[in-house]
C-alpha positions in Angstrom: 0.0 0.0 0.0 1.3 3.3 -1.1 1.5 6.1 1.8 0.2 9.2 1.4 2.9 10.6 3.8 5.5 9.3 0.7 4.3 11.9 -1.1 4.4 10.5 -4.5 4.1 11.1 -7.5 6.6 14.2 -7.3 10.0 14.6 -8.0 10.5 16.7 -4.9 9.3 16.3 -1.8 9.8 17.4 1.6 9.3 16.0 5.2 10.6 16.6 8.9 12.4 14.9 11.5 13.6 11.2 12.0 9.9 10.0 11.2 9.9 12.1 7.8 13.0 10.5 6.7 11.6 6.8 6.9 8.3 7.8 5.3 10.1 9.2 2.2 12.6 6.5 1.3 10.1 3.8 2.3 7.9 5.5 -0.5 11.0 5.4 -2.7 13.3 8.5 -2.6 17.1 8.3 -4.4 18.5 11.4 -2.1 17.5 12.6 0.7 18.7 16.4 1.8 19.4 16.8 5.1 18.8 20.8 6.2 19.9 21.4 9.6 20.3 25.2 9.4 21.1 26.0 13.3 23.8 24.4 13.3 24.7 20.8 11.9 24.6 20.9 8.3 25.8 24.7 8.3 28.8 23.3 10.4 29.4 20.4 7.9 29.3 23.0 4.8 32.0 24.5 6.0 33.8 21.8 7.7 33.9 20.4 4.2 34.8 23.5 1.8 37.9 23.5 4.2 38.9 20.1 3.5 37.7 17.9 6.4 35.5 14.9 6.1 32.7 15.3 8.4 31.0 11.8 11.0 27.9 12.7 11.7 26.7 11.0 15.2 23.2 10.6 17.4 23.9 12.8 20.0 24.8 10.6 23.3 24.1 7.4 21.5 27.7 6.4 21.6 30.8 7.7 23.4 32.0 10.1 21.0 35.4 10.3 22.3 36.3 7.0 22.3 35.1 6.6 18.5 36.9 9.3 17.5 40.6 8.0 18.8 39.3 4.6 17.0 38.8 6.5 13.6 42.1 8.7 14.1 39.5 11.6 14.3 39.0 15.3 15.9 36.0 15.0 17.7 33.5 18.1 18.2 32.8 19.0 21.9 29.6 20.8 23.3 29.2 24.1 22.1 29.4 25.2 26.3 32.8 22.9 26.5 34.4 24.9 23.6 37.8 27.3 23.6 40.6 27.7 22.3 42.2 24.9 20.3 38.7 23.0 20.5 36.0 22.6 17.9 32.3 22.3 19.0 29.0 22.1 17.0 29.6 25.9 16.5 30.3 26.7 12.9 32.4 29.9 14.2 34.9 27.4 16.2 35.1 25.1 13.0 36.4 28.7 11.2 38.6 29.3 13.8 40.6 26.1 14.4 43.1 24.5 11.7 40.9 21.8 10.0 41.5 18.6 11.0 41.7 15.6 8.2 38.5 14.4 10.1 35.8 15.3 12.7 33.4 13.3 14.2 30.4 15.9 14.5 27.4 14.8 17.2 24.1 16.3 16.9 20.5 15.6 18.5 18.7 16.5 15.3 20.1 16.7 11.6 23.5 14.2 12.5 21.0 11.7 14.1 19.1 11.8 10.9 22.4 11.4 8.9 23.7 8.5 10.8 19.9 7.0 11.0 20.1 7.5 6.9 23.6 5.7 6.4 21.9 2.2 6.8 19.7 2.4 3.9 20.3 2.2 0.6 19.9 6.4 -0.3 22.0 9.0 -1.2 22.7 11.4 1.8 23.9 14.9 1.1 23.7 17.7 3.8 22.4 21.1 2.9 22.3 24.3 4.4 21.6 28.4 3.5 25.4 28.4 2.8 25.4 25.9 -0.2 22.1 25.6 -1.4 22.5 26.8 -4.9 25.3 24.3 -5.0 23.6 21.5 -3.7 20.0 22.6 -6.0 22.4 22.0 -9.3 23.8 18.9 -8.3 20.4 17.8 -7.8 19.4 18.7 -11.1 22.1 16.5 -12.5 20.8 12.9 -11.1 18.3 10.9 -11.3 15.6 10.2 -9.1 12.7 11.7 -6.7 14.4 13.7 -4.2 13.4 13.9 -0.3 14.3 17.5 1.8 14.0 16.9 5.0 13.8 19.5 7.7 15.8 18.1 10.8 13.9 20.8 13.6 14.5 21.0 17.0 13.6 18.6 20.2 11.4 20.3 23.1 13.3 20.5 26.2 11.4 17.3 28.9 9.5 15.4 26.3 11.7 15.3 23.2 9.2 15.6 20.9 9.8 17.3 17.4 9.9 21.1 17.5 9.1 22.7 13.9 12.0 25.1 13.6 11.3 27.7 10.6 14.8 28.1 9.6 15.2 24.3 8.3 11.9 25.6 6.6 14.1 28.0 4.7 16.6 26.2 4.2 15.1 23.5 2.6 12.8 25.8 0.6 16.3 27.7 -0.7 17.7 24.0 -1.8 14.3 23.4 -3.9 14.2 26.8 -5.3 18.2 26.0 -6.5 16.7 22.7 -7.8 13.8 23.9 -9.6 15.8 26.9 -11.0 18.6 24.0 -12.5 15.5 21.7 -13.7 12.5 23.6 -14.7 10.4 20.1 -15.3 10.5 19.2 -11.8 7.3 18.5 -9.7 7.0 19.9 -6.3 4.9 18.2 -3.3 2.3 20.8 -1.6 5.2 20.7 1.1 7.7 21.1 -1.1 5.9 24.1 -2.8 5.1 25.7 0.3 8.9 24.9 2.0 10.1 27.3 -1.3 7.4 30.0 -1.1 8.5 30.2 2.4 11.6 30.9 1.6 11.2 33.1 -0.9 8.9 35.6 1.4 12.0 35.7 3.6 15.0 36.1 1.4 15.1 39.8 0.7 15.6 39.8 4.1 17.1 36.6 5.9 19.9 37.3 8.4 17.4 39.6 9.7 14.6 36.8 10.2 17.3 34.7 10.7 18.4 36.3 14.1 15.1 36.8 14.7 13.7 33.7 14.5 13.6 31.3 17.9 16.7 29.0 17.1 18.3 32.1 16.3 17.5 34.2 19.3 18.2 31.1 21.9 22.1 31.1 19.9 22.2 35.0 20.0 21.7 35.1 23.7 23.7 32.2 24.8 26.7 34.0 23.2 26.9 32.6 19.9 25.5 35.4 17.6 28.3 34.4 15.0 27.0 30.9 14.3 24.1 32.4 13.2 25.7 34.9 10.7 27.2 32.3 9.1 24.2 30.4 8.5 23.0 33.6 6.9 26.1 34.0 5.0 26.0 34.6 1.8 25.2 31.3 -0.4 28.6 30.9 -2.3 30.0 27.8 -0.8 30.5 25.1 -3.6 30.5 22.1 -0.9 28.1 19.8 -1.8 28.3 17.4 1.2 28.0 13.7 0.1 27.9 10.5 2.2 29.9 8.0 1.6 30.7 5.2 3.9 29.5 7.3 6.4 31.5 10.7 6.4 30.5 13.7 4.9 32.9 14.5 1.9 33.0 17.1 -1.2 31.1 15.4 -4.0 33.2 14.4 -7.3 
């Protein structure tokens, strides 16, 4: 029985959270875009234009550490546990530290999703406001229905999924790229409405960006720079592929 939650028949379509990733490639996706605006995929973008290849890891569900000396890795810290000489989830403290061959990156939302994606038999690349353009015409060259899926944000005591508008946006910019590179493609109403989103807000992102929850929680805990990198401007090339499960430049 085909699920309506699948979202076929259209060539991109777009889904939240670790649910909205099995829905779409049970229903028969080829790639599925991982958009983790605040802050995992922005930190992988530009973990990888420098030259590092990127482990994404559930948050907690493994000691970290100890992988990272097995893999001959840098692994990233909390973003309270940063400093000097010490690389955290923070974009910023990527930017600021020599990059490290490799960096085993922990996340509660968009690297769970990543590491929960490496199992099946789907393309994985991570996208963010940085590299969307990028990632939209590499899209446009392969074959395939294509899943965006907006990681969002876990509620404090419950867990449960918190709808964060910036992975809104930054999936809507990756389909707007994509539809821009391939005209013909068909749209889901969520994928339609992820891009008009986006479009309302572009004239004027880092503004909404700052403003927007995720963004004001960074802002006041002292790390107003990760957000204006996630509202730089979208030149980076990186197009963050998985393969065997680190992030690396696409060929």
């Amino acid at each position: 029985m085909v699920s309506p939650f699948g979202q076929r028949p259209f060539d991109i379509r777009m889904e939240w959270g670790p649910r909205g990733a099995r829905e779409l490639v049970d229903e028969g996706i080829a790639v599925a875009v991982v958009v983790d605006v605040l802050s995992f995929t922005t930190s992988v973008t530009v973990a990888v234009e420098r030259g590092t290849a990127v482990l994404p890891l559930a948050w907690g569900a493994v000691d970290a550490a100890e992988r990272a000396r097995d893999l001959d890795a840098v692994v990233a810290v909390g973003r309270r546990d940063g400093g000097p000489g010490r690389i955290t989830l923070s974009p910023a403290s990527i930017l600021a530290e020599p990059p490290p061959p490799r960096l085993v990156l922990p996340s509660p939302n968009g690297s769970a999703i990543c590491e929960q994606l490496a199992a099946v038999d789907v393309a994985v690349v991570a996208a963010s406001l940085r590299n969307a353009p990028a990632v939209g015409r590499w899209l446009a060259r392969h074959g395939g229905p294509v899943g965006v899926l907006a990681a969002g944000e876990r509620w404090a005591g419950d867990g449960s999924l918190r709808p964060a508008v910036e992975d809104v946006w930054g999936a809507g910019a990756v389909i707007d790229a994509m539809v821009a590179a391939k005209p013909s493609a068909t749209l889901s109403p969520e994928a339609a409405a992820a891009r008009e989103g986006y479009c309302a807000v572009r004239p004027d992102l880092p503004a909404r960006l700052a403003a927007c929850a995720s963004g004001v929680e960074l802002v006041e805990k002292g790390f107003a720079a990760d957000v204006a990198i996630a509202a730089g401007p979208a030149t980076s090339p990186a197009v963050p592929v998985l393969l065997d499960g680190w992030f690396v430049a696409a060929g």
